[in-house]
Backbone as CSV, one residue per row, in Angstrom:
resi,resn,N_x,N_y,N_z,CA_x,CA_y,CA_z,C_x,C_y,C_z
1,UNK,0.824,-1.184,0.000,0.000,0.000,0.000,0.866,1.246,0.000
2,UNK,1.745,1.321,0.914,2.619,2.511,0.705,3.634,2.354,-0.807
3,UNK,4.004,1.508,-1.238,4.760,1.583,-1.992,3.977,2.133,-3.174
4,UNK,2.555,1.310,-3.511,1.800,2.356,-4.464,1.419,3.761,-4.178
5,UNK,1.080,4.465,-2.982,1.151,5.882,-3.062,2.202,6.606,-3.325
6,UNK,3.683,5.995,-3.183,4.442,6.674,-3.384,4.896,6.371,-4.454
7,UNK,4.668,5.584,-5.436,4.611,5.812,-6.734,3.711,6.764,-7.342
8,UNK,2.341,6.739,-6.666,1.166,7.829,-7.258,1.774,9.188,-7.042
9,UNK,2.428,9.316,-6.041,3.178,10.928,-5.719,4.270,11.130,-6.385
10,UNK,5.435,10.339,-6.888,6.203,9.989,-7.580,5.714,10.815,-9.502
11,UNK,4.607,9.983,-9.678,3.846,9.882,-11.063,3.454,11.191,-11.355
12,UNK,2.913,11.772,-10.052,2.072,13.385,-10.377,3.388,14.661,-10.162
13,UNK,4.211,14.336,-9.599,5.768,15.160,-9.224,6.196,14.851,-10.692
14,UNK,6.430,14.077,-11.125,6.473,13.471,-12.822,5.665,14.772,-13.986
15,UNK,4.750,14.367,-13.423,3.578,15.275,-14.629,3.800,16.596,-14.060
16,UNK,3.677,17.371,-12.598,4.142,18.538,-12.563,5.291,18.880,-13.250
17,UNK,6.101,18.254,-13.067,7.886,18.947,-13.607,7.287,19.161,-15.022
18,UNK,6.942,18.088,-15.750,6.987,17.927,-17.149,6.067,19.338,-17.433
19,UNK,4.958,19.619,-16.873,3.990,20.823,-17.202,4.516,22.168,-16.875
20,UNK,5.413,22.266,-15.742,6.192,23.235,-16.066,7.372,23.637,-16.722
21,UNK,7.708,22.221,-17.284,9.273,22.716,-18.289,8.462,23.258,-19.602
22,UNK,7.088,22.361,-20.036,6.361,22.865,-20.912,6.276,24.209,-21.208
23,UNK,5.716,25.079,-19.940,5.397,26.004,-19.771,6.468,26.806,-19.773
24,UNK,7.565,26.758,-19.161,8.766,27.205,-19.375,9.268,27.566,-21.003
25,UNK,9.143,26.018,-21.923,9.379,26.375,-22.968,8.518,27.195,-23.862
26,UNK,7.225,27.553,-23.686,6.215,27.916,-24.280,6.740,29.368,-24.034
27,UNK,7.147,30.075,-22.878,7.234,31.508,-22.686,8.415,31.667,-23.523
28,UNK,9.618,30.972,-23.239,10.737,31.486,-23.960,10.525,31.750,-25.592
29,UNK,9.598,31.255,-26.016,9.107,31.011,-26.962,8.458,31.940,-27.444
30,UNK,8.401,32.271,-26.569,6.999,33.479,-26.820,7.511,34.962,-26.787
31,UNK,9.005,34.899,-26.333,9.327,36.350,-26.040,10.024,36.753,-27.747
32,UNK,9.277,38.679,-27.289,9.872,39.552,-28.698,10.762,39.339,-29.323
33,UNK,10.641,39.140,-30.372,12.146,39.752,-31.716,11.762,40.967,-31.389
34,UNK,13.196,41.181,-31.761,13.075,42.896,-32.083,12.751,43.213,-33.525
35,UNK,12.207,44.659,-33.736,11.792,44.894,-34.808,13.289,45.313,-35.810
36,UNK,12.690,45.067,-36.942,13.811,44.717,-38.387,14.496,46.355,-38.800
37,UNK,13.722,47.420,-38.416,13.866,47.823,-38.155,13.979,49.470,-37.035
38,UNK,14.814,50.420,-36.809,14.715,51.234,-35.552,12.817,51.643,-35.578
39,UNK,12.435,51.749,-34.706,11.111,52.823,-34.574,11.620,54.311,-33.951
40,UNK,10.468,54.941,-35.045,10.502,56.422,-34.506,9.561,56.909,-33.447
41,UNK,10.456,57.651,-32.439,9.785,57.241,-31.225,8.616,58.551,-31.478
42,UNK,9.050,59.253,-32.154,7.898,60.228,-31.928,7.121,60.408,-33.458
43,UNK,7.099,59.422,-34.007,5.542,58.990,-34.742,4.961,57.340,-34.518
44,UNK,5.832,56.582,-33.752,5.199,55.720,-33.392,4.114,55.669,-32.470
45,UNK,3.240,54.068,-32.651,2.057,54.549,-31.737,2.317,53.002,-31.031
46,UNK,1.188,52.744,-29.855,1.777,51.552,-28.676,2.426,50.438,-29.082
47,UNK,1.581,50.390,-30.388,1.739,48.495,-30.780,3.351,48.182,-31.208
48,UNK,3.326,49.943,-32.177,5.213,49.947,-32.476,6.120,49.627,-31.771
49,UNK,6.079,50.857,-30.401,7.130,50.709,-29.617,7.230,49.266,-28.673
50,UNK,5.913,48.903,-28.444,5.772,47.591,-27.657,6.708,46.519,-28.722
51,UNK,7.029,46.770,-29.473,8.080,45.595,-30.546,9.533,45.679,-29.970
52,UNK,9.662,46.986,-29.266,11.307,46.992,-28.412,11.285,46.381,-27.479
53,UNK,12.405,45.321,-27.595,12.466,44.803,-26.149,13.108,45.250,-24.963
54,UNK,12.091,45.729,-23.777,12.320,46.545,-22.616,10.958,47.624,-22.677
55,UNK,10.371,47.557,-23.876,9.210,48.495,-23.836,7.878,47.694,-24.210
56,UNK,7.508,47.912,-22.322,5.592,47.006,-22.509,4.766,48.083,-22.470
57,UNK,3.517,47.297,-22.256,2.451,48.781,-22.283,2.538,49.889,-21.590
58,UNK,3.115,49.655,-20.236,3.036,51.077,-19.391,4.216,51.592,-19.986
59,UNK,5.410,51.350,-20.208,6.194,52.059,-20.938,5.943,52.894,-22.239
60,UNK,5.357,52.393,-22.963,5.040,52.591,-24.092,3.439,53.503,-24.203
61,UNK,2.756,53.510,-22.977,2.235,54.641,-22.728,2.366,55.806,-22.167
62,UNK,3.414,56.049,-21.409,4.175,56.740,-20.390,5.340,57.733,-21.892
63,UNK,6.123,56.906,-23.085,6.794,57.655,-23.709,5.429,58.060,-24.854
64,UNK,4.116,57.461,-25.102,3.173,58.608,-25.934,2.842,59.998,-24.831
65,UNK,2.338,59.488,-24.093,2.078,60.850,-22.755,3.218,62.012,-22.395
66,UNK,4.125,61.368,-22.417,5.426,62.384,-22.666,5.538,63.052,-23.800
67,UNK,5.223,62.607,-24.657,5.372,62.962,-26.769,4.450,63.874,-26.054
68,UNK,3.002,63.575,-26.137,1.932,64.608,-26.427,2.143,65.735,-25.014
69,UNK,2.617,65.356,-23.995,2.891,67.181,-23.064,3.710,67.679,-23.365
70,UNK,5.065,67.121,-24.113,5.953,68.054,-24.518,6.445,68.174,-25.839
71,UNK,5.859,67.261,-26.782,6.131,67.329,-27.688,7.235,66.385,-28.532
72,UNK,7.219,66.326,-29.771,8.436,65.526,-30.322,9.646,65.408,-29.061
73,UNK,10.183,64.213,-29.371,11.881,63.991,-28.794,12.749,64.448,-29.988
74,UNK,13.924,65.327,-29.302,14.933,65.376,-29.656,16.239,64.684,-30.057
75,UNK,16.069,63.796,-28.721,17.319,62.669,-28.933,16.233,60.974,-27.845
76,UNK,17.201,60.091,-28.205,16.535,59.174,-27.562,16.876,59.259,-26.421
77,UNK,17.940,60.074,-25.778,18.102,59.877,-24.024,17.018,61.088,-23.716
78,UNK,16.259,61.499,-24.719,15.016,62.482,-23.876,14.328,61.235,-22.947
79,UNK,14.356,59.741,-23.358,13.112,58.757,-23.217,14.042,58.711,-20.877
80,UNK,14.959,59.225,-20.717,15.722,59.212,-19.578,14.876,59.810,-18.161
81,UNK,13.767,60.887,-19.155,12.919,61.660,-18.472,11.754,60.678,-17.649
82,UNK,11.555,59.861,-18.313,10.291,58.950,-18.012,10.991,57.637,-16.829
83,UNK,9.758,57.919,-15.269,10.298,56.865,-14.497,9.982,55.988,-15.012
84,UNK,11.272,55.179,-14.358,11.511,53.961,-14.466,12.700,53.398,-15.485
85,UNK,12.549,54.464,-16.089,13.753,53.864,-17.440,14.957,54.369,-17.470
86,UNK,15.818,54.004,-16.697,17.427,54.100,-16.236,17.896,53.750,-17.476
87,UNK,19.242,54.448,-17.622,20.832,54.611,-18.662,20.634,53.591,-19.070
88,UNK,21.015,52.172,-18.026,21.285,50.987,-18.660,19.948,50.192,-19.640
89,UNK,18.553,50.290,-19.144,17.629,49.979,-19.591,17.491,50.302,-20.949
90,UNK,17.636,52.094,-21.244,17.736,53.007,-22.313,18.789,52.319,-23.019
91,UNK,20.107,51.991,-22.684,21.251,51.545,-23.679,20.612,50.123,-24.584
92,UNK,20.350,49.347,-23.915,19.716,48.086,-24.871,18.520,48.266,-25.539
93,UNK,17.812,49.314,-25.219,17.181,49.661,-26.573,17.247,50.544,-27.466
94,UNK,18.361,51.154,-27.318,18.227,52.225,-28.312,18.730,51.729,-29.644
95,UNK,20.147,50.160,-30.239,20.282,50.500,-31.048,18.457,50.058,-31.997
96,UNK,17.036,49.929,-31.499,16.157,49.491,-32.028,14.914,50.847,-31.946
97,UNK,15.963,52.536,-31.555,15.098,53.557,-31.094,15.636,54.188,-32.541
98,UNK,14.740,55.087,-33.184,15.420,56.527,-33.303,14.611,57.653,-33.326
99,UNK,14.887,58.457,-33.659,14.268,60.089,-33.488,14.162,60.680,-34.826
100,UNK,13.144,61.062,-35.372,12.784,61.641,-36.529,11.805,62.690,-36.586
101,UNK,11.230,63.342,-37.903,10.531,63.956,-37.439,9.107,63.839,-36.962
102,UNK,8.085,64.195,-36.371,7.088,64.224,-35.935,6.114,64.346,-37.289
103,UNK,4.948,63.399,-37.183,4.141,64.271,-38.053,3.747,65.278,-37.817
104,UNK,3.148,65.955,-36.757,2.518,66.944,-36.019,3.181,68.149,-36.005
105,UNK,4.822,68.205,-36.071,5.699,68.770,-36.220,5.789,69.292,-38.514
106,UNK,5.807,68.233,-39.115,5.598,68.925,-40.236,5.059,69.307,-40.767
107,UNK,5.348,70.342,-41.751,4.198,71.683,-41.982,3.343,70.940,-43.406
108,UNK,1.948,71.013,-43.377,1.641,70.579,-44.213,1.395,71.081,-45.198
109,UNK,1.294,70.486,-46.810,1.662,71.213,-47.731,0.469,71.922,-48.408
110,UNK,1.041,72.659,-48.894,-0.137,74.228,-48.995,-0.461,73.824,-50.454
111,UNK,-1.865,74.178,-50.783,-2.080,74.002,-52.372,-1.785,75.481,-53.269
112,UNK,-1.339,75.143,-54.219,-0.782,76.769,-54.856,-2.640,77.584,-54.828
113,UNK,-2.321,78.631,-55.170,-3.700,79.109,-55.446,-4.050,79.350,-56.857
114,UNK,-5.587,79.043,-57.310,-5.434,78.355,-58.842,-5.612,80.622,-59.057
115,UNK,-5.755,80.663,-60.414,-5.005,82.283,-61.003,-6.951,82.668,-60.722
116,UNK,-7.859,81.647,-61.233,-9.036,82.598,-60.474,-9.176,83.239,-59.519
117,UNK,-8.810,82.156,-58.099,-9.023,82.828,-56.549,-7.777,84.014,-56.776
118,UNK,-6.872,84.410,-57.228,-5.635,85.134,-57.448,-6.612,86.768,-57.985
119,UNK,-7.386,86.785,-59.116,-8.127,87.849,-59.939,-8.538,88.557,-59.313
120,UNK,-8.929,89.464,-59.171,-9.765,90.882,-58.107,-10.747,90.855,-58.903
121,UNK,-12.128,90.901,-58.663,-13.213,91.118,-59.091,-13.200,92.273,-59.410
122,UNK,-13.989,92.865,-60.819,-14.029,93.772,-61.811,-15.043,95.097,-60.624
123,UNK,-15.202,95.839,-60.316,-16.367,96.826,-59.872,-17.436,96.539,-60.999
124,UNK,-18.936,96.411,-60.378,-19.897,96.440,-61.082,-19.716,97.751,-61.522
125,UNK,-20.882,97.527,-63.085,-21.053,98.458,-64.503,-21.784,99.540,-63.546
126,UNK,-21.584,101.052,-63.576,-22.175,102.102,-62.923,-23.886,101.924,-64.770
């Protein structure tokens, strides 16, 4: 009798290990590539930056919320401003950061004016 329970405990210590190496392999599995290539941090939007690895959702909402109170980044150690994200954190992602221009920032393009709207209307015939 004891020798079969402690095979039954034996059997299920068996199937635990095995379900968590599973599980083990399933996450490693599961973690980001990095993207092919850099994102621009200040026209990207969550789903982009969430492709850097070191940047999840609260990160990646924390550097849009920063974009929109202050505006485009300048350089990627502006991202230095935002807690939580220390030098070293910032160094492994940047070569997958860069800085460009903003859309919001460029001026959009003007249509010429056609030579009608340009004409001065004649004074009506006295």
């Amino acid at each position: 009798m004891l020798n079969r329970r402690r095979d039954v405990r034996l059997f299920f210590c068996a199937l635990l290990l095995l379900a968590f190496c599973a599980s083990l392999a399933g996450w490693s599995a599961s973690t980001k590539k990095p993207p092919l290539k850099p994102i621009n941090i200040n026209t990207a939007n969550s789903e982009e930056l969430q492709q850097v690895p070191g940047i999840g959702p609260a990160t990646a909402e924390k550097i849009l919320q920063m974009r929109k109170s202050y505006g485009p980044f300048k350089s990627v150690d502006d991202l230095l401003a935002i807690k939580g994200l220390g030098r070293k954190r910032l160094d492994k992602m940047r070569k997958y950061l860069t800085v460009g221009k903003s859309s919001a920032s460029a001026k959009p393009a003007t249509k010429p004016a056609s030579p009608e709207s340009t004409q001065q209307s004649e004074p009506p015939p006295i």
